[in-house]
C-alpha positions in Angstrom: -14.8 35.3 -34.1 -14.3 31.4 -34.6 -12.8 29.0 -32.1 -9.4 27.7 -33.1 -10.4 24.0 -33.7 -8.8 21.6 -31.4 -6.2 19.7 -33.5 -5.2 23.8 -34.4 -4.7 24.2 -30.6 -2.6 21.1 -30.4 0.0 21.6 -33.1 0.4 25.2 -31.5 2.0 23.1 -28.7 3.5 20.4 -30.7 7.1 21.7 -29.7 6.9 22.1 -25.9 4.8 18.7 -26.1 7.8 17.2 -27.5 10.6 19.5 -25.0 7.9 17.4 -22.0 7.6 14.0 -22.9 11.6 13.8 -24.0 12.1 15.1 -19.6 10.0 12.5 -18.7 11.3 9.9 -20.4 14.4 11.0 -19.1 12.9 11.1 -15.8 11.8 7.3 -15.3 15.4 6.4 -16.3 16.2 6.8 -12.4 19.8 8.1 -10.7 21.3 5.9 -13.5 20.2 8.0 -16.7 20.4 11.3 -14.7 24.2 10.5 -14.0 25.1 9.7 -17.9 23.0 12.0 -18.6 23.3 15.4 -16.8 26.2 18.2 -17.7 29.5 17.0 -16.3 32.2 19.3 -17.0 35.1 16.3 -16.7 33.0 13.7 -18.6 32.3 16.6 -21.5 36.2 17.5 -21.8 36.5 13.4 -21.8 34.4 13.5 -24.8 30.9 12.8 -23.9 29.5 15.8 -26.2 26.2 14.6 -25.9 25.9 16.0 -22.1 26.1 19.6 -23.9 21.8 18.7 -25.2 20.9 15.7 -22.9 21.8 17.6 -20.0 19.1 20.0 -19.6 15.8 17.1 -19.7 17.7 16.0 -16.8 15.8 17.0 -13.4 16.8 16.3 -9.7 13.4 14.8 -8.9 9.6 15.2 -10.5 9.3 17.5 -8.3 11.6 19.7 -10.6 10.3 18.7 -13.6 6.8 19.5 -12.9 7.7 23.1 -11.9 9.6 23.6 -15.1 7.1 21.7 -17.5 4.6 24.1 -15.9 6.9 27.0 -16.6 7.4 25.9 -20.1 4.0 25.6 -21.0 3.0 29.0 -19.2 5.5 30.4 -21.5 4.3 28.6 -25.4 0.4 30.2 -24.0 2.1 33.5 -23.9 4.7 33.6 -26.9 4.3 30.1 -28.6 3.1 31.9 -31.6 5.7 33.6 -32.8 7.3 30.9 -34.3 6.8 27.5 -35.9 7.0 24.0 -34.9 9.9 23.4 -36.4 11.9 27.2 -35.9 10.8 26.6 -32.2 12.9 23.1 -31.9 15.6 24.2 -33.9 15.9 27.3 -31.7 15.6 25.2 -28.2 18.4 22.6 -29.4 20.9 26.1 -30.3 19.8 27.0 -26.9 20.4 24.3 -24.9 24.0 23.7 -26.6 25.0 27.6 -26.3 23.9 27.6 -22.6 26.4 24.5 -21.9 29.1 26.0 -23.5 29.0 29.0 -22.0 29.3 27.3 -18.6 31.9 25.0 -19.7 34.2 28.0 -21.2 33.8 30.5 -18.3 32.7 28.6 -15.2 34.9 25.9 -14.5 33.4 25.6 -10.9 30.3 24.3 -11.9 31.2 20.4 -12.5 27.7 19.6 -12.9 24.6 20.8 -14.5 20.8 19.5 -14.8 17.4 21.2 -15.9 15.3 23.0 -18.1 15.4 25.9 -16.1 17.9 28.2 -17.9 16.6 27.4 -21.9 13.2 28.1 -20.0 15.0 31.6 -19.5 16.2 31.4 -23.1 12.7 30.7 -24.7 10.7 33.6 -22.5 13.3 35.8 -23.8 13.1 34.8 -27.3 9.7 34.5 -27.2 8.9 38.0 -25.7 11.7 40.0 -28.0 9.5 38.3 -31.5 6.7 39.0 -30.0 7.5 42.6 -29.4 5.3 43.9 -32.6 2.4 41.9 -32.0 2.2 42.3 -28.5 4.1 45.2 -27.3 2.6 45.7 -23.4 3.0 41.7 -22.8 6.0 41.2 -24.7 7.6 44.4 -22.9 6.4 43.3 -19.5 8.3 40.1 -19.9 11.5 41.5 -20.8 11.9 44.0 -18.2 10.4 41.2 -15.5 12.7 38.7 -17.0 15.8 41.3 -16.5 15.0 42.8 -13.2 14.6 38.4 -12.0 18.3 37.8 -13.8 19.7 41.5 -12.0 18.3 40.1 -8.5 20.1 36.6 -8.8 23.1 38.0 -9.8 23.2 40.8 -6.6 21.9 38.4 -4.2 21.6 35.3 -5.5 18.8 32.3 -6.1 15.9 32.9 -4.4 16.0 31.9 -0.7 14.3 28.3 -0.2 14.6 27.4 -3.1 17.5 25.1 -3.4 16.0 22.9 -0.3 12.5 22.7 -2.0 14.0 21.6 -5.1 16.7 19.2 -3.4 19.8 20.8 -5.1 21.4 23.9 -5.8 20.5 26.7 -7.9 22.5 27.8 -11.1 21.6 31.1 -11.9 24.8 31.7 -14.7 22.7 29.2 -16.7 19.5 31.1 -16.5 21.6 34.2 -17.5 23.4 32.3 -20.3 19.8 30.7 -20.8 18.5 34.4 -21.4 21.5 35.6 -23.6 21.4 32.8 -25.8 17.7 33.5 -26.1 17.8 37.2 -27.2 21.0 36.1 -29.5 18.7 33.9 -31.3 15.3 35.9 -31.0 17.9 38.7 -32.8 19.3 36.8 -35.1 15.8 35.3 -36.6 14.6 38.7 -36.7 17.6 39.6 -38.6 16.6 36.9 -41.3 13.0 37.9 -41.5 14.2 41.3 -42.1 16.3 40.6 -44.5 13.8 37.7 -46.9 11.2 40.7 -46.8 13.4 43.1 -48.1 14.9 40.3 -51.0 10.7 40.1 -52.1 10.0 42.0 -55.3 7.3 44.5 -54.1 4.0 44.5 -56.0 
């Protein structure tokens, strides 16, 4: 069996590369960028759409972002391959606008919003439901570990701890909307595939 060759290995990861270095740059911004930066439910309805997108590279300290860019590359090793560079991106922008909105329209509590934690929900479920052909034990695995963690948060809530080690509170309706959005899309691209291979004249 060959070895992928390295610059192989690196364009497999040219889309969370991308999803990393745009939270870090966000990240030596300081409190300033974070505050014109983050989801704010009044600013949004004021008309700063870009919060809907810019929102989620927005992390309460790098203590935060490390544990999510850690997450996000733990999830490309495991489904990264079932889609392109450019599917992926496309996909992660959808999901990070369809998460927003879905707080903004039915959670008018939460006035504010930062974090890559809930599209991280969305890509693992996305990720996992493609990947369910070529790896059906892994792929499956993740789903039903992925639904049992979203059933826990919503009967008892974020995990105890957790909003003192990370220095702010826990949202979990975005990592269910996160999640959602994620299967919605992962669906819907299946959908497509489905229907270009059934358009191909057959040999």
């Amino acid at each position: 069996m060959l070895a992928a060759r390295p610059g192989t290995r690196f364009a497999a990861f040219r889309a969370p590369l991308i999803v990393a270095l745009a939270a870090v740059l966000v990240a030596t911004l300081g409190d300033a960028g974070a505050l014109a930066l983050r989801y704010e439910r009044e600013a949004i309805h004021a008309g700063a759409f870009w919060r809907l997108l810019t929102g989620h590279w927005v992390h309460l300290g790098w203590q935060h972002l490390a544990l999510n860019l850690a997450a996000l590359f733990l999830i490309w090793h495991l489904f990264g391959a079932a889609l392109g560079t450019r599917s992926w991106l496309l996909l992660i922008l959808a999901l990070a606008v369809g998460q927003s909105l879905a707080l903004l329209a039915f959670h008018p509590e939460i006035a504010w919003y930062l974090g890559l934690s809930g599209l991280l929900h969305g890509l693992l479920a996305a990720g996992a439901l493609l990947s369910l052909r070529a790896s059906p034990l892994l792929a499956g695995v993740a789903l039903v570990l992925l639904l049992g963690k979203l059933a826990l948060e919503a009967w008892q809530g974020p995990t105890a701890g957790m909003a003192d080690w990370l220095g702010g509170a826990v949202i979990t309706e975005a990592h269910l909307y996160g999640a959602a959005c994620g299967l919605a899309g992962a669906a819907a691209i299946a959908l497509l595939r489905r229907s270009r291979a059934l358009c191909q004249p057959h040999p």
